[in-house]
N, C-alpha and C positions, 0 to 999 in steps of 0.2 A: 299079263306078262309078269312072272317072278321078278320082284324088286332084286338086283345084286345087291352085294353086300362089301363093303368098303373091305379092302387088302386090311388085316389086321395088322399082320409083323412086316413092320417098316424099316428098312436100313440107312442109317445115317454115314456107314463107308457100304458101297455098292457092293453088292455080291461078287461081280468081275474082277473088284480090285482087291477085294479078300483072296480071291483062290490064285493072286499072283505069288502070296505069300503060301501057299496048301502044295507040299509037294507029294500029298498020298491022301486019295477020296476028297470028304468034307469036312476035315480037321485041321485046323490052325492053333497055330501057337500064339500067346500071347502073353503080357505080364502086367501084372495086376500094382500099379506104383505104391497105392495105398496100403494092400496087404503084402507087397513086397515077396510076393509069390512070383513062380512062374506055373500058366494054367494053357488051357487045353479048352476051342470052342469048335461050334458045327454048324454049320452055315445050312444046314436042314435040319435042326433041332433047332426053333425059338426058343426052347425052356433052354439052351445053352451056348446064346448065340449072341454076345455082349454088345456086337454092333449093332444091334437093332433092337428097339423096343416097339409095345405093345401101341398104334395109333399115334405114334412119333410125329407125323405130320398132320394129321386131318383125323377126324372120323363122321360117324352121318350127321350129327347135331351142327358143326360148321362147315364141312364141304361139300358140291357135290359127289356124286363115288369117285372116288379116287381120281379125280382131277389134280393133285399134286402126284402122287404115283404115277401118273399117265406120262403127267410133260418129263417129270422127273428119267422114268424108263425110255424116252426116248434120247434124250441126252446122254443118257450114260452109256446107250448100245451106240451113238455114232462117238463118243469118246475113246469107248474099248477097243473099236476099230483102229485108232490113230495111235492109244498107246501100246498095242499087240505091233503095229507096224512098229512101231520106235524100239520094242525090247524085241524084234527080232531083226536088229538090225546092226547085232552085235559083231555080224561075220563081216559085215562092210567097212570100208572108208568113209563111205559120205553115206547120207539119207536122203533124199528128197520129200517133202511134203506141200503141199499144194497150201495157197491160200485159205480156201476151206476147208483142211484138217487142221491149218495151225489155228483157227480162228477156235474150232469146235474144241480144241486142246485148251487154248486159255478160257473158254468157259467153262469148261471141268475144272479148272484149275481155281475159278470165284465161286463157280459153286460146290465147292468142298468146303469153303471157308465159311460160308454162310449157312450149311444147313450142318453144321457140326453140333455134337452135342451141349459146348459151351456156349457157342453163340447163341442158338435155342434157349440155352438158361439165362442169360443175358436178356433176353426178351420176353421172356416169361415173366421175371421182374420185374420187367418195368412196365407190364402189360403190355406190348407192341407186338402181340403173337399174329398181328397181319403183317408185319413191315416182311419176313420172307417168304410170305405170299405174293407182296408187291413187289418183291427181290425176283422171284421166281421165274414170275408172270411177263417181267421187263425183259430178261434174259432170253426166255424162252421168245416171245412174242416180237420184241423189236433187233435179234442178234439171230437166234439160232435157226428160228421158221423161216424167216423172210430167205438165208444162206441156202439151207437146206434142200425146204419145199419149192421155194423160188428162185433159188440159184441166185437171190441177190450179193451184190458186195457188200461187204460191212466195212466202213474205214471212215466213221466216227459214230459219236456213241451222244447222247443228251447229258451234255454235262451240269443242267438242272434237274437232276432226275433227285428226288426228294431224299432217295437214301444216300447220305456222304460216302457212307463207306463203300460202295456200291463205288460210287464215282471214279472215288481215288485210286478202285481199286481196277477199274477200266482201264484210266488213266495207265496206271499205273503198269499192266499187262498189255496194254497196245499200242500205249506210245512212249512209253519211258524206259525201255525194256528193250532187250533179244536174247532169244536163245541158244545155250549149248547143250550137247548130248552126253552121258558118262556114261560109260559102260565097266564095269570092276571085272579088273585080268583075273584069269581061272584059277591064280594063284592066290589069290586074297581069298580065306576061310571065313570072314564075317563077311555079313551082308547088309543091306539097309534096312532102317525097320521104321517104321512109318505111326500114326495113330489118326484119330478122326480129323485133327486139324491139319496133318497131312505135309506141313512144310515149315520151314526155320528160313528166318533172314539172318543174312551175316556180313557186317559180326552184330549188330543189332537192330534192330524197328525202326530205331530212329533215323539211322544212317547207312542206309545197309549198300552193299557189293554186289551181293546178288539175293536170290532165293532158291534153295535148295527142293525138289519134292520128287521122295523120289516115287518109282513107276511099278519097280518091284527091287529082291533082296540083289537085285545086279545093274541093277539100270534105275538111274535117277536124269532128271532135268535141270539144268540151272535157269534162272532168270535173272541176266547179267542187267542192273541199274547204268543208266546211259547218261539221266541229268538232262534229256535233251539237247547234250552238249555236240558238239558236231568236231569231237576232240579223237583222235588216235586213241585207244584206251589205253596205254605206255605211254601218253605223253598224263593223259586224264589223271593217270595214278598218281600225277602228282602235285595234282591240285584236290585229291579228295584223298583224306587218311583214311578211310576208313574201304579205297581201293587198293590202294598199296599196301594197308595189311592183308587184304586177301592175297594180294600176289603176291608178296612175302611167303603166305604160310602156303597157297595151292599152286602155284608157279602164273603164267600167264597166258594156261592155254583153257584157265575158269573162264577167263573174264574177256580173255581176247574175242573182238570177231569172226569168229569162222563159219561166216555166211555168204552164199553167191545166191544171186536172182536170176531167175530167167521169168520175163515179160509175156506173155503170149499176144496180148495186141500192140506188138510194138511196131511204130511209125521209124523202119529202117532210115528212110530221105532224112526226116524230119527229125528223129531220133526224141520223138514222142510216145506215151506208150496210156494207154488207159487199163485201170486195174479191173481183175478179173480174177474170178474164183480159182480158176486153172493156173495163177502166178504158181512157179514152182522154186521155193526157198529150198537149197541145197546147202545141208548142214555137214561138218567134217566133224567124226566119229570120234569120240576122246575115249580113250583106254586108261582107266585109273589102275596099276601098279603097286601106288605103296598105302599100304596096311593103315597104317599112325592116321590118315587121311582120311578113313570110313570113321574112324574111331571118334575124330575129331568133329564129322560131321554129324554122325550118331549123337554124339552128346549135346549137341547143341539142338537137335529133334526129340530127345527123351526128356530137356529140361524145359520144355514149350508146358501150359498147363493142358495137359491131358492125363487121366488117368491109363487108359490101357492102351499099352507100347504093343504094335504087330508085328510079330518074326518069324524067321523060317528056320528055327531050332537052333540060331545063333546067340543065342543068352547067356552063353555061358560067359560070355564078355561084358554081361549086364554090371558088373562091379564097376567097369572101365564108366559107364557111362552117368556113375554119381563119383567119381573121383574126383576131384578138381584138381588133387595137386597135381594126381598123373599128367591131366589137360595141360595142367601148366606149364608141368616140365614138358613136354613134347613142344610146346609153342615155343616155350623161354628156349630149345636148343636149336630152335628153330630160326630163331630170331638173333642168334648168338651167330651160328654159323652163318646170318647174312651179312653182318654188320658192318662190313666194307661195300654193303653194298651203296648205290648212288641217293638212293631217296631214304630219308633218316624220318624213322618214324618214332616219336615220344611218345612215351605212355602207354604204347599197345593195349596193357594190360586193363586201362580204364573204360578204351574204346568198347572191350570186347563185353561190358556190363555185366560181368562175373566176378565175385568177391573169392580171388585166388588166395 
C-alpha cells in the first residue's frame, strides 16, 4: 500500500472562517501591519495564502499523517456549523442553541488562540513545540469526542490539566462567562475585521468586561465576564470599573443577560432537572446601529499583536484604527455626555491601557 503523504499547506485561520470574509471566488482582503499595505490573498493558491504555511503543524519526521489536521478538520467542520447558524441568524429575535453547539463554539473559540501563529512562536522558543499537541489532544479527546461521538455532557473540565493557560482559559469560557450575539444594522458601511488571534478583551487582559470575537464582517460574539458573582450585571457594574466603562461606552445590552434556558430532563414535581446535550440556551439578537462602535471595537482588535488584519474591502477606515486621538475623542464625548450619570468612573482613560 502507497504510504500517504502528510497535508503540506496548513491553515492556522480555517478555510470556513476565511471565506466569511470572501465576498467574490477565493480572494480576500487583508492588510499587511508591518508593510502598511493593503494586499489581496487566495485560499487556493498556497504560494499566496498568508494564513497558512508550509507544515505549520506536523510533518512526517514528528507526527503520524496528519494526525493534528485530522482532529483539527474535525472541529472546525462542527464549529462552522454553529457559527453559519449564529451569522444567519440575523433576521431573528432570539437564536436558540443547544448545549452542544455552545460547547463546540467555546472550543473554537480556545482553539483559535492556541494554534495561532504567535502562540506557535512562543513555543518554538522555548522549545515546548509539544505543549499544542498536548493542548490539542485534551480538547479534542476529553471535550469534543466524548460530546460529539458520544453524546456525553461536558460541564467540568480537569482543572490540573498541565497546560495553565489552557485552564484558565476553560475556566474562563464555561464558567466565568456568558454569552451575547451582535449583528451590525445594514446601515453601518464598516464591518469587523478579525486576524489569527481572532478576539480583544475589553477594556484590557487584566481586567476585562467582556471578549469581543467576531464571526464575520456583520456578526461578532461577546463573552460577557461574570466573576462568578451571582450579582444583576447593573448592580455588578458597580462594583467592577472596568464593567461600568463598558456600559458607559456600549450601553447595557453588551453586558446585560439576555439569556433563557430551557431544560429537557426536567423533574416538573420536583423542579429538578439533569443536564443534557439538548439544553436549549435561547439568546436575544442585539442589532448594533451606531458606526463610532465598530470603530471602536476594531481598534482595539488591529492593536492585539498580529501582523495581518482580515477584511472585507472595508480598509479604507484602516487610518481610524492607528488613531488614538480619534479613539479618544469618541470615548472622552462619550464619557462627557454621561457624566450625570449614577456610577462615577475615574480615570477611564488609565483602565483602558492605551497611551492617549
Amino acid at each position: 500500500m502507497e504510504k500517504k503523504k502528510v497535508k503540506r499547506s496548513q491553515h492556522y485561520i480555517p478555510r470556513f472562517f476565511i471565506k466569511n470574509w470572501i465576498t467574490d471566488g477565493n480572494v480576500y482582503n487583508y492588510y499587511n501591519k508591518k508593510e502598511n499595505m493593503n494586499k489581496k490573498g487566495n485560499i487556493k493558491n498556497p504560494n499566496n495564502d498568508i494564513f497558512q504555511e508550509h507544515y505549520f503543524y506536523e510533518n512526517e519526521l514528528l507526527f503520524f499523517i496528519n494526525e493534528i489536521e485530522n482532529k483539527l478538520s474535525q472541529m472546525e467542520n462542527a464549529a462552522s456549523l454553529v457559527i453559519n447558524k449564529i451569522i444567519n441568524s440575523r433576521n431573528n429575535d432570539f437564536l436558540s442553541l443547544s448545549r452542544k453547539e455552545l460547547v463546540i463554539l467555546k472550543i473554537y473559540v480556545l482553539l483559535q488562540k492556541i494554534r495561532s501563529k504567535s502562540f506557535k512562536k512562543k513555543l518554538d522558543k522555548n522549545n515546548e513545540t509539544n505543549v499544542f499537541l498536548n493542548d490539542l489532544n485534551y480538547l479534542y479527546e476529553k471535550i469534543f469526542f466524548p460530546i460529539v461521538k458520544e453524546n456525553k455532557v461536558f460541564n467540568k473540565f480537569e482543572e490540573n490539566f498541565k497546560d495553565k493557560y489552557v485552564n484558565l482559559n476553560l475556566k474562563y469560557l464555561f464558567k466565568d462567562t456568558y454569552l451575547n450575539i451582535i449583528h451590525l444594522d445594514d446601515s453601518i458601511e464598516q464591518g469587523f475585521v478579525t486576524s489569527d488571534l481572532a478576539s480583544c478583551r475589553f477594556p484590557n487582559d487584566q481586567n476585562m468586561a467582556f471578549e469581543f470575537f467576531p464571526l464575520s464582517p456583520k456578526t461578532a460574539i461577546v463573552f460577557v465576564k461574570t466573576d462568578n458573582l451571582s450579582l444583576p450585571i447593573n448592580i455588578f457594574a458597580r462594583f467592577s470599573k472596568s464593567h461600568a466603562i463598558a456600559k458607559e461606552i456600549f450601553g447595557g445590552k453588551y453586558i446585560d443577560k439576555n439569556i433563557e434556558y430551557k431544560y429537557i430532563n426536567k423533574d416538573k414535581d420536583k423542579n429538578k432537572f439533569s443536564l443534557s446535550n439538548d439544553d436549549i440556551f435561547i439568546y436575544q439578537v442585539i442589532i448594533e446601529q451606531r458606526e463610532y462602535i465598530v470603530t471602536i471595537l476594531n481598534f482595539w482588535l488591529f492593536n492585539i499583536k498580529s501582523n495581518f488584519i482580515l477584511h472585507s474591502n472595508d480598509i479604507f477606515v484602516v487610518k481610524n484604527y492607528f488613531d488614538k486621538k480619534l479613539i479618544h475623542t469618541i470615548l472622552k464625548g462619550i464619557f462627557e455626555v454621561k457624566k450625570d450619570k449614577k456610577i462615577e468612573i475615574s480615570s477611564w482613560e488609565k483602565e483602558l491601557y492605551f497611551d492617549f
